[in-house]
N, C-alpha and C positions, 0 to 999 in steps of 0.2 A: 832425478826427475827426467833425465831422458829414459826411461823404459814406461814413464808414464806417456811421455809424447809420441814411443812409438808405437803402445798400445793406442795409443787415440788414433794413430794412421793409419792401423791396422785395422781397426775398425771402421774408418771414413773408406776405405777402401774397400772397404768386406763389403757395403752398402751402396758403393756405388757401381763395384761390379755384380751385385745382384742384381739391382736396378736394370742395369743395361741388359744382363738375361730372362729379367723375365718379360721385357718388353720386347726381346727379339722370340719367346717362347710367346710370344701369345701373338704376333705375325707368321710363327708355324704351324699352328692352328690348323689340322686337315681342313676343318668347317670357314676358316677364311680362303674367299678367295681373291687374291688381286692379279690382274694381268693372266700371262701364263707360266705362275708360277707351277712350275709340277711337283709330285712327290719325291723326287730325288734333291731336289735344290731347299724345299721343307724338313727333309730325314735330315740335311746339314745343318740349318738351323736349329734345327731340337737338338741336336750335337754340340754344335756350340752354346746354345744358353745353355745345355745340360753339365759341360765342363765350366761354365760359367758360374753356375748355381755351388758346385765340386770346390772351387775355388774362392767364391766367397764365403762358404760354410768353414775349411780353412783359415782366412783371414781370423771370422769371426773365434772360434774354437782358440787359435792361435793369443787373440787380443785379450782374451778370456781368460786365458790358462796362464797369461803372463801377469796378467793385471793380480789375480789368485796368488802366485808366485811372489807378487811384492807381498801380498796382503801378508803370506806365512812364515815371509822374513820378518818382518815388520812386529809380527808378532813375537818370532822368537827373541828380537832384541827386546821388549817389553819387558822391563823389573820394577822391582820395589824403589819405591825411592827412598822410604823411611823404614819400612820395617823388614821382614823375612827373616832368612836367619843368621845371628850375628856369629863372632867368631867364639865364643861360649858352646855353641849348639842349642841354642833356645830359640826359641823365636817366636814373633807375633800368628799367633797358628791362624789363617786367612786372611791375614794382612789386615786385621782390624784396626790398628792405631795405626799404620800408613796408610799412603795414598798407594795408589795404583796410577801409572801416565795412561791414557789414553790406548786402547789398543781396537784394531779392525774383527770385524769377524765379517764368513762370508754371507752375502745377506740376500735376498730375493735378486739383484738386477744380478748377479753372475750365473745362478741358476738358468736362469730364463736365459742368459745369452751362450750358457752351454746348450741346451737343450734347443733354439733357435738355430745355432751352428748345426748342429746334428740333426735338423730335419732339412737344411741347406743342402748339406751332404748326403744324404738319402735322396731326396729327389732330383740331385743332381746324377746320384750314378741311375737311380729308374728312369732320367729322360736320354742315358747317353746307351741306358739299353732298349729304351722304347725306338729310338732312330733305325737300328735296325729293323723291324716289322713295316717300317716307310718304306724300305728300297727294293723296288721289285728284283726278283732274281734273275742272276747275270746267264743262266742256263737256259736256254734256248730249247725246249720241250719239241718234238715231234707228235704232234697232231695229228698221225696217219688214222688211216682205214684198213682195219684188219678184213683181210679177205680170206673167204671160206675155200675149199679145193674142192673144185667138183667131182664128183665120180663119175663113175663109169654111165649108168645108169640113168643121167641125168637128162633130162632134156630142156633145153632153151627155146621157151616160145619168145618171140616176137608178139608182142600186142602194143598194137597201135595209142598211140599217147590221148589218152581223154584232154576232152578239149575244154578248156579254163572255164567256168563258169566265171562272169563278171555281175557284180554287183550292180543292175538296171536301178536302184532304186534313187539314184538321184534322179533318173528323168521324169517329167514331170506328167501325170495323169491325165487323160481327156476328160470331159464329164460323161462320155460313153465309154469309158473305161481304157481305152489303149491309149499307148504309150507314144509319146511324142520322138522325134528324131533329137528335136535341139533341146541342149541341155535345162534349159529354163521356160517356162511356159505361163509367163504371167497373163498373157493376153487370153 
């Protein structure tokens, strides 16, 4: 009975470090924002629930496979109690006139708690590869301005820099049409 009790801890523990990763995976959330969290201290959080998620799919797989593991002992020791085959070589052909003791098979909840472990594990290692695509890159790009070589041939005018056009329409109309100095003209 203690590999039942360590399947049950291995399990409590599969679920409660899930828990803890996907509540720190949904405060990494690019679309949340709090403070000034930035995308580098986020890429670590999806990281960590990502080996978080890695690890309780682990537990779970682990509590799974062991719990299975009793079931196939369990099974093998299973005999006849009254019939099979006697030392003649005869025997009750299907065990009709004995009993059979109780034995396990495996049944709906170990399926679902492998296949629950293995989608843990899947999206544990896609969110500890998604952190990468958060971290901007450590390579410092040059931004220049490619310049052309002049020829021979060339000449450089000088022309005088046009002068800004400003946007006058905030100021405000006369009812003879021109434009006022000050910026509002309720009078």
């Amino acid at each position: 009975m203690a590999l039942l009790q360590a399947v049950r801890a291995l399990m409590i523990v599969g679920i409660v470090i899930g828990s803890i990763g996907c509540l720190i995976a949904i405060f990494a959330l690019k679309c949340l924002k709090m403070g000034n969290m930035e995308d580098n201290i986020k890429a670590t959080m999806t990281l960590a629930s990502g080996i978080m998620f890695l690890l309780a799919g682990v537990c779970g797989i682990a509590g799974v496979s062991a719990f299975a593991n009793l079931i196939v002992q369990s099974f093998r020791f299973t005999s006849y109690s009254d019939g099979g085959f006697n030392m003649y070589g005869g025997g009750n052909i299907g065990g009709l006139t004995g009993g059979l003791t109780p034995r396990y098979t495996f049944g709906p909840a170990l399926f679902v708690g492998w296949i629950g472990a293995a989608i843990l594990v899947v999206g544990g290692v896609m969110m500890c590869l998604a952190c990468r695509g958060m971290v901007p890159d450590k390579q410092q790009r040059y931004d220049g301005t490619a310049y052309k070589a002049a020829s021979h041939h060339t000449i450089y005018k000088s022309e005088p820099r046009p002068r800004q056009n400003f946007n006058d329409s905030y100021k405000a109309h006369s009812v003879e049409g021109r434009q006022s100095n000050r910026r509002f003209d309720y009078v």
